[in-house]
N, C-alpha and C positions, 0 to 999 in steps of 0.2 A: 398345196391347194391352188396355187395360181397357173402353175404347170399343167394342172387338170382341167383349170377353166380356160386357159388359151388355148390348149388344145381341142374342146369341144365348141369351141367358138371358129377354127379354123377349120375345122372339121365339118363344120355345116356353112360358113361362109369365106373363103379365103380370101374374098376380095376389098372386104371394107377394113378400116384401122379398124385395133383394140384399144380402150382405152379403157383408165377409171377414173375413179373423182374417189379423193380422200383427204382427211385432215389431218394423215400424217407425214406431211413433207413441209410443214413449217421452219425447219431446219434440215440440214442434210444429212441424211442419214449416213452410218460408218461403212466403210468399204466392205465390201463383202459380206453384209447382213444380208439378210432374208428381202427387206425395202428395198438396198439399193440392188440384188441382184433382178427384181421383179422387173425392175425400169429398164433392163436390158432386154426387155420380153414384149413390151407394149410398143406401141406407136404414138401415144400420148399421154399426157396425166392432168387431169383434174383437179386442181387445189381448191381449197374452202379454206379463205380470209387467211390468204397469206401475204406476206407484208411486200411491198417493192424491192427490197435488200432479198429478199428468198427467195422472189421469182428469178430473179438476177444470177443468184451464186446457182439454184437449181439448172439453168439456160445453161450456165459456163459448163456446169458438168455433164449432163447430160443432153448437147445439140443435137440430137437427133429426135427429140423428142419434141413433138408440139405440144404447147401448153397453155389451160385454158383456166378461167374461173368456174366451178361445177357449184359453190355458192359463192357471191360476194356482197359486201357491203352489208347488209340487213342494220342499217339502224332501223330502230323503233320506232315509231309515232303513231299519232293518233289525229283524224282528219282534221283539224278547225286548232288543234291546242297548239300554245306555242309558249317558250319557256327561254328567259334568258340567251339570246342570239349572240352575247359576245362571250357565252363559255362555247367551248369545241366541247367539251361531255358533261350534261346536264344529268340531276339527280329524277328521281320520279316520284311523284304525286301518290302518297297511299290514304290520301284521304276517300273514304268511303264514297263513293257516287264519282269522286275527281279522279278517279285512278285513269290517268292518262298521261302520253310523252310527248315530246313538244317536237313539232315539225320543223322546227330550224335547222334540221338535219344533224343535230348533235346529243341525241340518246343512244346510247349505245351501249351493247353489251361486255362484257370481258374480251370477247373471241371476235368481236366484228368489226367494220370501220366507216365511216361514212362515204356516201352515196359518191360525195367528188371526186374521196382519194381513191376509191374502187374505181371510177371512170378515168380519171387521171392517170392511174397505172397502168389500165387496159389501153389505152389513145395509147401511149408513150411508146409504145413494144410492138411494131410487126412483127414479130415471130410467136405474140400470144391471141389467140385465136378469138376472143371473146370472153365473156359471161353470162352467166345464168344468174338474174339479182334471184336472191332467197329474199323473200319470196315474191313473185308478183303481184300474189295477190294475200290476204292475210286468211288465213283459215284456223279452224277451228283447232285446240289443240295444242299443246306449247305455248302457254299464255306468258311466253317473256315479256316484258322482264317481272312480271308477276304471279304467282302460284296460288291466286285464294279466289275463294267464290263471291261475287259470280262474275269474276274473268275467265273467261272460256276459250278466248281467239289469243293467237299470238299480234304481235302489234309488227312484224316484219313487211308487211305487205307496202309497196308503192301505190295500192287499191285497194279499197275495205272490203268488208263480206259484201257489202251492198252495190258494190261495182263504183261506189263513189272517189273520182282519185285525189290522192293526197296530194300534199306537194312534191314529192321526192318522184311522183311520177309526171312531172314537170319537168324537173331535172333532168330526168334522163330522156325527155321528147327534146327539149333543148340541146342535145348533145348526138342525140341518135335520129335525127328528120332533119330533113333542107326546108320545106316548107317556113315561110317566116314565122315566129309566136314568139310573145313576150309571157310571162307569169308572173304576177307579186305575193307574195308571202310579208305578211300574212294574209290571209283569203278572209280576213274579218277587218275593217273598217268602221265599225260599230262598239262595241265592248269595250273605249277607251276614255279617259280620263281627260276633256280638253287639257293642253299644255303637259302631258305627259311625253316622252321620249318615245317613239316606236320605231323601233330597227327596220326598213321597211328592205327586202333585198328583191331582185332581180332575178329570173332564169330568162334564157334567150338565146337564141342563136343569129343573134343581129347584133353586130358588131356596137351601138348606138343606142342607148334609149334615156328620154325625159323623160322626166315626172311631174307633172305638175298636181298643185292641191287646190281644189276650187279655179281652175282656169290659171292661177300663179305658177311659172314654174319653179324649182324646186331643183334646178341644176342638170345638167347633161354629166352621165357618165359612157365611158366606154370600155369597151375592150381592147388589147392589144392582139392583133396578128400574129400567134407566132409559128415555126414550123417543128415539125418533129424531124431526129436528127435526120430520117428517112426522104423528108421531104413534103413530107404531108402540113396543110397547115389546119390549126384552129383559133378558138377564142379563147381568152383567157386573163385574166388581170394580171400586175407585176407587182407581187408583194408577200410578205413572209404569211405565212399561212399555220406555222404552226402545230401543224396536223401532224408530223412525223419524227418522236424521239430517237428514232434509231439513225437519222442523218446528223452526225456529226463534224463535217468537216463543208468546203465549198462555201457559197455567195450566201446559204439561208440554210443556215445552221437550224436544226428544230423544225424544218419544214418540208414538205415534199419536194425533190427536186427533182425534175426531167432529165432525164439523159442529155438533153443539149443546155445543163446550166439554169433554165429558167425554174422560178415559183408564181403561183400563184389560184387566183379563185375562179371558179364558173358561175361567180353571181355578181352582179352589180349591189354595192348598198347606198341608202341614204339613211341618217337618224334625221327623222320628224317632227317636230312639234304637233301631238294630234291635234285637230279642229274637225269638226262635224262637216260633214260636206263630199265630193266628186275627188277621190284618190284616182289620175290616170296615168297610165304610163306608154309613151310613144316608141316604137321603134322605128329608126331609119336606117336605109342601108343607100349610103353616096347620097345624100341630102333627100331623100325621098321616104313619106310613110309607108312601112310595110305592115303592119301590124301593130296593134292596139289593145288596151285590157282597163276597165274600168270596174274600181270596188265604189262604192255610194254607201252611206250611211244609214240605216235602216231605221224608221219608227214603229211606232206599234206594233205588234201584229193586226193583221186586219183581217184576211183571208188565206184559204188554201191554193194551190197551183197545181196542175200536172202536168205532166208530159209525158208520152208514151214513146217508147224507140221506136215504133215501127207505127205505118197505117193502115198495115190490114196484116192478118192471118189467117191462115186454114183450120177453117172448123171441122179438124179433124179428132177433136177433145182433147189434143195434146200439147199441139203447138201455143209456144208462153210469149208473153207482151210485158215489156219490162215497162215498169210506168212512176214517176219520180215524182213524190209529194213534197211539195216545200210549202212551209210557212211564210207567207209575205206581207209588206207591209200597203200602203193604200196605192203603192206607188209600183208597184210588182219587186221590190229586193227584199231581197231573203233577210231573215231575222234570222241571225245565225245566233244568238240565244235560245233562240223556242223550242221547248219540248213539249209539246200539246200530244196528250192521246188522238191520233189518227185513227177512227172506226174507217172500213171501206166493206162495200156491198159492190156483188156484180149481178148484170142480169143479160143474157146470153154467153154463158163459162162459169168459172170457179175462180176463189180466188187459194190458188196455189201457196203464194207464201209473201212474206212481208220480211222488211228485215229494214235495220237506218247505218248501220257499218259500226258500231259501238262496240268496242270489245268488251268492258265491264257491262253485259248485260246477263239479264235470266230472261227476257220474255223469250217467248215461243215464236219459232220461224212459220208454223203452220196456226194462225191466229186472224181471226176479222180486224184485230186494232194491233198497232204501234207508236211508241213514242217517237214522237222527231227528236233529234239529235243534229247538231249545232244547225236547226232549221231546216232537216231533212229526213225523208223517207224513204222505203221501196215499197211496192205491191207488184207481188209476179202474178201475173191473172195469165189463165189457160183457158183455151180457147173453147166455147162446145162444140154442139156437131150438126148446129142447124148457121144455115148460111143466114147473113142478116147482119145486125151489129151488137160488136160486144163492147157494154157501156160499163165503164167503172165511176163510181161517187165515193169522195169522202167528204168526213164530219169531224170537225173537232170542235168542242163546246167553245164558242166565243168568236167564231171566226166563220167568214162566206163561205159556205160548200162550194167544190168542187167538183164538175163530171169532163170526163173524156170518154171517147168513141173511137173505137176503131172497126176498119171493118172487116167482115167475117166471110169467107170466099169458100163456094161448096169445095169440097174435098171428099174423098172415096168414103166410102162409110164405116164407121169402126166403132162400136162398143168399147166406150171402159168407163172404169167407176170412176165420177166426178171424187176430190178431194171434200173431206167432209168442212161443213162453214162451222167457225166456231164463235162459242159465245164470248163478249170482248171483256179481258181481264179487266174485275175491278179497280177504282183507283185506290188510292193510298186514305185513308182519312187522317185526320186531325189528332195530331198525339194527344196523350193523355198524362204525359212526362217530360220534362224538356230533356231537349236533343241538344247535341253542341256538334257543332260543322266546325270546316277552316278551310281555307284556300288550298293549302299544301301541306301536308304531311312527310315528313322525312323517312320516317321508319314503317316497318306495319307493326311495331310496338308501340308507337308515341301516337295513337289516332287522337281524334276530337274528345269520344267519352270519356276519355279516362280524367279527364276536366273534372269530370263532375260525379265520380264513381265513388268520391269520400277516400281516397287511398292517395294519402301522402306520397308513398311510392313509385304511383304510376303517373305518367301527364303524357298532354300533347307535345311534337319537338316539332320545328323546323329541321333541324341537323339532318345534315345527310353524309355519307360518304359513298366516292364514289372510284372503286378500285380501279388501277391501273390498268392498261388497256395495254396489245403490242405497241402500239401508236403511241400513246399519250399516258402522263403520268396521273398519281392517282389525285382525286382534287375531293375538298370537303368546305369552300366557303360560302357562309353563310347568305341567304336572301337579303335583299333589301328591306322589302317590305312584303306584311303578309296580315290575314285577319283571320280570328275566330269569332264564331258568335254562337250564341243557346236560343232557343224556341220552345214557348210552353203552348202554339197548338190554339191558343186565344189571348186574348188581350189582357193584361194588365196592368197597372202600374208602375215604376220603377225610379229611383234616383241616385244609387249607389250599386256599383260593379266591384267587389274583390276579386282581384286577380295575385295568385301565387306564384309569383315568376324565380326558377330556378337558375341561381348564378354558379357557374360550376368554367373547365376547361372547354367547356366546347359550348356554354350557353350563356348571357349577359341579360342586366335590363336591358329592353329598349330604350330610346333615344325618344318615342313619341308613342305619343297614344291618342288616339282619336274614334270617340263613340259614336254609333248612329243607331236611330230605332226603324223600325219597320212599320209605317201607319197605314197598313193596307195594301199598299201599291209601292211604296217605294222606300229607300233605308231615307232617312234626315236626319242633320248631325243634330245632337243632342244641343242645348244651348248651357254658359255657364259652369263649362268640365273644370274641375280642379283636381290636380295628382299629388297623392301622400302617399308619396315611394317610400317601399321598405327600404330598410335599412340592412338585413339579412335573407340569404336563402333561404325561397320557399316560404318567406314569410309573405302576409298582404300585404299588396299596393292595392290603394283604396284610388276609388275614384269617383266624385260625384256631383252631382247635376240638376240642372232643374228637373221636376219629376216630368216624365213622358209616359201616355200607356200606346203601346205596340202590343205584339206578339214574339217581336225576334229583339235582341239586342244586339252588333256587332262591332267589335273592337281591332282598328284595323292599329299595326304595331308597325314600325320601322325601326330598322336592327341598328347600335350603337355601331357595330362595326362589319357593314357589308363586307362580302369578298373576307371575310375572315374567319379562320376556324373557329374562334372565339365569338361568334357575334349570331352563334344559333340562339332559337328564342324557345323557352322550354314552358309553360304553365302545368304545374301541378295542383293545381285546386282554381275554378271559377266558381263564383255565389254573386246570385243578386240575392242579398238579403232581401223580406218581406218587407213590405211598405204601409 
C-alpha cells in the first residue's frame, strides 16, 4: 500500500518530500518489516508523542530522514482551573458541573507529555523540524480525558472553543515570539483563601522578572542562558525537573536532559502567601522594563463588558464580529467566578453564535443567551446588509447592561437567510430534593449522590489513580483537602451532620472537619462544632452544632495523610437528621 501511495504521489508531483505522521515508531521497528522498509521510501516521518530516547535511536538509524512532531504534547486543561502545581500528572475532577483539568500544565493522558517536555525536545534537535501541538485549538469531539454527557470538546487545545487562550498557549508564545511578554498562572487572583499557599509560576521570554504583591516585592527570579549543543541559545532554569523516567544515567537522573548535559524549567515560580490585592509581575531585560502583566482581585459582580475584535464590517450579511462578554466588578476586573446567564440582542445583523470555551457543557452554540464561564463569554454576531451600525446589547439579571457598536460599511448586495434568534434557555429552578456537590471527585463512580442514595455500597471518593505515562510513573496520592455539601433548594434548620466515612486501603478518616451554612449569599462557619468519630468503617461520625437555617450545608475535610495512597477520603452515607 505504501508503494502504491508513493508512487501516485510522485506521479503527480515529483518535486516536494513525501512524508507521514504516525504513532507507530515509538520504538524501532525490526529490520526488514514492512515499518522499517517504508522509511527507506519517504523523505520524512511524522511522530505523535514520542519520547526524546526514540526520536534519538530513530535519527541514529535512519539520518536521512527529517523528523518532525505531526502531534505533540496535548496535555489537557481547562481555561481558569488549576490543580496541585507540584504533582507533574494530576488526577481529574468527575464531579458533575467540575469536570475540569488543571492548567499547571500537568494533566495528561496515557500517550502524551507536557507542553515543556514537547518544546524542550523540539529546541534541543536541529535535525527535527518542528511541531504540530494537538491541538491548537480544542474542538468538538474526543472529550479526553472524559467520555460522559455533557462533555462534548476534547480538553487538548492551547485555546478553547471560544478563541479564549489558555495558559499553555502562553507557553508556547514565550518560547516561539521575540517580542517581550511576561504570563502568570494562575490567571485568577480572586478564588483564594487569605494566607493559603498559591504556586504562582511564570511564562516568558525575558530572561528576569519580579513579582511584587500589593507594590511589596516578592523576589526576583531568573533564568539561565544556555546554548544548544548546535549553538543556538535559550532560557531556561537549572534544576531536576523530573519529567523523564526513561533517563537513567548523567547529572539529573529522572529528568529531561539536553543533549549538551543540562536540565531544567520554562517557567519561573514563587509560593505565595495569598492576600486580596495587585499580583504584578515585572520583566526586565539588562536592568530595563520590558513588559508587564497584572492580575487584581475581583469584587462583586457589578456589570457587563464587551469588546468586539474588530470596528467595522461589511454588510454583506456574512461577514462575523467576534465580541467578548465579561463579567466585571465596579472596578472593570473580571470576576472569574461568574456564571450569569448572558441574554444578547442585535439590531442591524444577527446573532450567529454564542459560546464561553466550557467543555462540560450542553447549551446550544446557535442561542440568544449563554453562561459565562470563569467570567466570560462569546457572541459571533453577522453582519446585515444595510450599511449603518451594527449594535450588540447584553443583559444578565443583576448586573449594568452592556452595548457595543461596530460599524457597517456598504458592500455589494447579496441575499441570504439571516440565522434564526432564539428564545433564551430557561434557568434551573429550585430543587425539590437535596443535591449533594463536592469539590473533586476521583472516579466517575464515587460522584456527590451517591452520599445520599441510601446505598451503603455506593459513596463519593476523593481517590484517584492515575496510570503511568512514557514519561512518568503511575501516581495515586491523596488530596489535601477537599468539601462536600447537600442543598434542599430553601431554608431550613439544622444542627447535626452524620457523615459515613469509609476506612479501607486507599481511604482514612480525616484529620478535620469544618462545617459552614449558606445564609443566602455566602457559606459561615457554623459556631460550637463538636466531632463523635466513629470508631468503625462506614459507620457515623456525628457532628454537631449550634442550630443554623441555610439552604446548603458544607463540610470542608482535610485528608490524615496528604500525598498518600492511604489518605483518600471516601463518604458512604451523609444525613442531616430532621430538627
Amino acid at each position: 500500500m505504501a508503494d502504491r501511495l508513493i508512487d501516485d504521489v510522485r506521479r503527480l508531483d515529483p518535486t516536494r518530500p513525501i512524508v507521514i505522521g504516525s504513532d507507530k515508531y515509538r520504538s524501532l521497528p525490526a529490520v526488514g518489516s514492512p515499518a522499517d522498509l517504508m522509511l527507506a521510501k519517504i523523505d520524512g516521518l511524522g511522530l505523535n508523542y514520542n519520547t526524546a530516547a526514540s526520536v534519538d535511536a530513530l535519527h541514529a538509524r535512519y539520518p536521512h530522514l527529517f523528523l518532525f512532531e505531526s502531534e505533540s504534547s496535548s496535555e489537557t486543561s481547562t481555561r481558569g482551573a488549576y490543580q496541585e502545581p507540584e504533582r507533574l500528572n494530576t488526577g481529574e475532577n468527575h464531579t458533575p458541573g467540575r469536570r475540569n483539568t488543571s492548567s499547571y500544565d500537568n494533566n495528561l493522558a496515557s500517550w502524551t507529555m507536557s507542553g515543556e517536555y514537547g518544546l524542550k525536545k523540539d529546541r534541543d534537535r536541529k535535525w527535527f523540524t518542528g511541531e504540530f501541538l494537538w491541538s491548537g485549538i480544542d474542538y468538538l469531539g474526543e472529550p479526553t480525558p472524559y467520555d460522559v454527557f455533557p462533555v462534548k470538546a476534547s480538553f487538548f487545545g492551547a485555546v478553547d472553543t471560544a478563541g479564549f487562550p489558555k495558559d499553555m498557549y502562553h507557553l508556547f508564545k514565550s518560547q516561539w515570539t521575540d517580542e517581550p511578554m511576561v504570563h502568570l498562572l494562575p490567571m485568577n487572583w480572586t478564588d483564594h483563601e487569605t494566607g493559603d499557599t498559591v504556586e504562582v509560576w511564570a511564562y516568558s521570554n525575558v530572561d528576569t522578572i519580579e513579582l511584587l504583591l500589593n507594590g511589596k516585592s516578592l523576589g526576583t527570579r531568573k533564568f539561565d542562558e544556555k546554548k544548544t549543543i548546535d549553538g543556538r541559545t535559550y532560557l531556561e532554569t537549572t534544576e531536576a525537573t523530573g519529567d523523564d523516567k526513561t533517563v537513567t544515567g548523567g547529572p539529573w537522573p529522572g529528568s529531561y536532559t539536553s543533549p549538551n548535559g543540562s536540565a531544567g524549567k520554562l517557567h519561573l515560580t514563587w509560593k505565595v502567601p495569598f492576600a486580596p490585592g495587585e499580583l504584578k509581575a515585572v520583566a526586565r531585560r539588562d536592568g530595563r522594563t520590558v513588559a508587564t502583566v497584572v492580575l487584581r482581585t475581583a469584587g462583586e459582580p457589578h456589570a457587563l463588558r464587551l469588546t468586539a475584535d474588530r470596528t467595522s464590517v461589511a454588510a454583506d450579511g456574512r461577514s462575523l464580529c467576534f465580541v467578548t462578554a465579561e463579567v466585571v466588578d465596579a472596578r472593570g476586573v473580571v470576576v472569574p467566578g461568574a456564571d450569569h446567564s448572558i441574554a444578547f440582542d442585535v439590531d442591524g445583523g444577527s446573532l450567529a453564535g454564542v459560546d464561553n470555551g466550557r467543555e462540560e457543557s450542553a447549551e446550544r452554540y446557535q442561542a440568544s443567551t449563554r453562561t459565562a464561564f470563569h467570567g466570560k463569554a462569546l457572541a459571533i454576531v453577522r453582519a446585515g446588509t444595510e450599511k449603518g451600525t451594527l449594535r450588540l446589547r447584553a443583559r444578565a439579571a443583576g448586573l449594568r447592561t452592556a452595548t457595543v457598536t461596530v460599524r457597517a460599511t456598504a458592500a455589494r448586495p447579496q441575499v441570504l437567510t439571516p440565522a434564526p434568534d432564539f428564545a433564551p434557555d430557561p434557568g434551573p429552578g429550585a430543587p425539590n430534593h437535596p443535591l449533594a456537590d463536592a469539590s473533586y471527585s476521583g472516579r466517575p463512580d464515587t460522584l456527590p449522590a451517591a452520599m445520599l442514595d441510601g446505598d451503603p455500597a455506593t459513596g463519593w471518593s476523593n481517590a484517584f489513580f492515575k496510570a503511568a505515562t512514557a514519561l512518568l510513573p503511575a501516581f495515586d496520592g491523596a488530596r489535601a483537602e477537599d468539601w462536600v455539601s447537600v442543598e434542599w433548594g430553601r431554608a431550613r434548620t439544622a444542627d447535626r451532620i452524620e457523615l459515613s466515612f469509609t476506612v479501607d486501603a486507599t481511604h482514612s478518616l480525616p484529620s478535620r472537619l469544618d462545617v459552614a451554612f449558606w445564609d443566602g449569599h455566602r457559606y459561615r462557619p457554623v459556631r460550637g462544632a463538636a466531632v463523635d468519630w466513629a470508631t468503625a468503617s462506614d459507620a457515623p461520625t456525628a457532628i454537631t452544632f449550634e442550630a443554623v437555617r441555610g439552604s446548603r450545608l458544607r463540610i470542608t475535610m482535610t485528608s490524615r495523610r496528604p500525598g498518600e495512597a492511604r489518605g483518600g477520603l471516601r463518604i458512604s452515607r451523609l444525613e442531616v437528621p430532621p430538627r
